[in-house]
C-alpha positions as CSV (number, residue, x, y, z in Angstrom):
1,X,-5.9,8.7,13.2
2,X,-2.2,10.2,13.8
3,X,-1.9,13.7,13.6
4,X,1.0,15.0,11.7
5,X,2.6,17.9,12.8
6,X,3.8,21.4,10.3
7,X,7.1,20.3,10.8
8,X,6.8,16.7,9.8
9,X,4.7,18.5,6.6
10,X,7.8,20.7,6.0
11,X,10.6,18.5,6.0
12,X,8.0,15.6,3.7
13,X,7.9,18.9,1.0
14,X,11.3,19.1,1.7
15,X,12.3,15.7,0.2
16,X,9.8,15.7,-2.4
17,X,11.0,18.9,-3.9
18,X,15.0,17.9,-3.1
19,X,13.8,14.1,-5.1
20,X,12.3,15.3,-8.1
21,X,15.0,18.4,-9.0
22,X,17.3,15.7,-8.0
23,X,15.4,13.4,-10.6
24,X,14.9,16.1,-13.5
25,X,18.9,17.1,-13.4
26,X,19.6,12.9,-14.0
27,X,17.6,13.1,-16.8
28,X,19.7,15.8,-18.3
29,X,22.4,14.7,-17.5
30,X,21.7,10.9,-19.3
31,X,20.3,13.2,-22.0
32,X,23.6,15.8,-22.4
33,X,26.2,12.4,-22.5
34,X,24.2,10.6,-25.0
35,X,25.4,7.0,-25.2
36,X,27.7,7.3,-21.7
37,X,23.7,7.8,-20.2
38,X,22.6,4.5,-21.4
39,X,25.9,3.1,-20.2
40,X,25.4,4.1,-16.9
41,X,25.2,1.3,-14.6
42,X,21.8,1.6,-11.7
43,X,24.6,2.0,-9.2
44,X,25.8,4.8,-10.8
45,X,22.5,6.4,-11.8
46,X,21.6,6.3,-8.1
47,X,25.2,7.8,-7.3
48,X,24.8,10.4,-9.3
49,X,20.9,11.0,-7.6
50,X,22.4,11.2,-4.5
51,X,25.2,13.8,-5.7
52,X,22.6,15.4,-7.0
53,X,20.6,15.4,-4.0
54,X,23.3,16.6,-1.6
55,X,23.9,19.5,-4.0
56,X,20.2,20.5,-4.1
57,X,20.5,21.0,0.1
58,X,23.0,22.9,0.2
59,X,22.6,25.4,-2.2
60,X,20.3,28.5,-3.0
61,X,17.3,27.5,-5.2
62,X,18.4,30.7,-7.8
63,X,21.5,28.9,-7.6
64,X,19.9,25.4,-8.8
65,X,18.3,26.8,-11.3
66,X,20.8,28.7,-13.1
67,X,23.1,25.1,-12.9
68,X,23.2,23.9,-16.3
69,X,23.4,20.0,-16.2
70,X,23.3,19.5,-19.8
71,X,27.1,21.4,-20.4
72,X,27.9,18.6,-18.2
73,X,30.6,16.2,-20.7
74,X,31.3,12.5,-20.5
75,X,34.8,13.2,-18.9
76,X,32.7,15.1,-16.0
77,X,30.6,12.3,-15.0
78,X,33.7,10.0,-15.0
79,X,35.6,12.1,-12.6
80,X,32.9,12.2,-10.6
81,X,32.1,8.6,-10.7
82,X,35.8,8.5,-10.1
83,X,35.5,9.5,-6.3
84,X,33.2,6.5,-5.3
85,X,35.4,3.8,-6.5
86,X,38.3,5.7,-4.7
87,X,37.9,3.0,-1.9
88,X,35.4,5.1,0.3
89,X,32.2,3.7,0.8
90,X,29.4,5.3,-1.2
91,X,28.0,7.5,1.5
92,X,31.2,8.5,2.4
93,X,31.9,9.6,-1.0
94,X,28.8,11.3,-1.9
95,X,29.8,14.8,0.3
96,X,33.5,14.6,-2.1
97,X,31.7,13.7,-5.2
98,X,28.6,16.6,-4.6
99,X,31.7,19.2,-4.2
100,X,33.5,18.3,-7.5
101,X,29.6,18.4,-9.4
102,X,29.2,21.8,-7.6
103,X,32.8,22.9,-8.6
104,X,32.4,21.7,-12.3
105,X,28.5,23.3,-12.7
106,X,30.0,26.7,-11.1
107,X,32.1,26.9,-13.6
108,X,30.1,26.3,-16.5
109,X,27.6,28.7,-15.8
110,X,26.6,30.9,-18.5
């Protein structure tokens, strides 16, 4: 039987919590762009996850929670879909793409 360490424990919470907030702001997100949400492609959806994912690291959780994924408009998600297919490869682009997202939620805080 392995023995698994606090730290192994920490950083296992770590990604479950960063998956599933990462998970429940998607769902908004298809939710607040009606039709565009069904239109996304998997590739996108999983873009966007990542974004989404990158975001939730790097910020304070007061600050995740006050983010209000649902202001977020068609035009939004385009521009940020934009930055992938600006010839960087995907995990190159997911830092740029996470900055705009952060940029636009900022400023649509209530």
């Amino acid at each position: 039987m392995s023995t698994i360490t606090n730290e192994e424990l920490g950083r296992r919470r770590f990604q479950v919590l960063r998956d599933k907030a990462a998970e429940l702001g998607l769902e908004k997100i298809r939710k607040s762009i009606g039709d565009l949400g069904e239109e996304l492609s998997p590739n996108e959806s999983s873009l966007i996850r990542e974004v989404l994912k990158e975001i939730w690291s790097g910020v304070d959780n007061n600050v995740w929670e006050s983010f209000s994924f649902t202001r977020l408009t068609h035009d939004d998600i385009r521009a940020i879909l934009t930055v992938a297919k600006s010839g960087k490869n995907q995990k190159d682009a997911v830092p740029a793409m996470a900055e705009i997202m952060k940029k636009i939620l900022l400023e649509k805080l209530c």
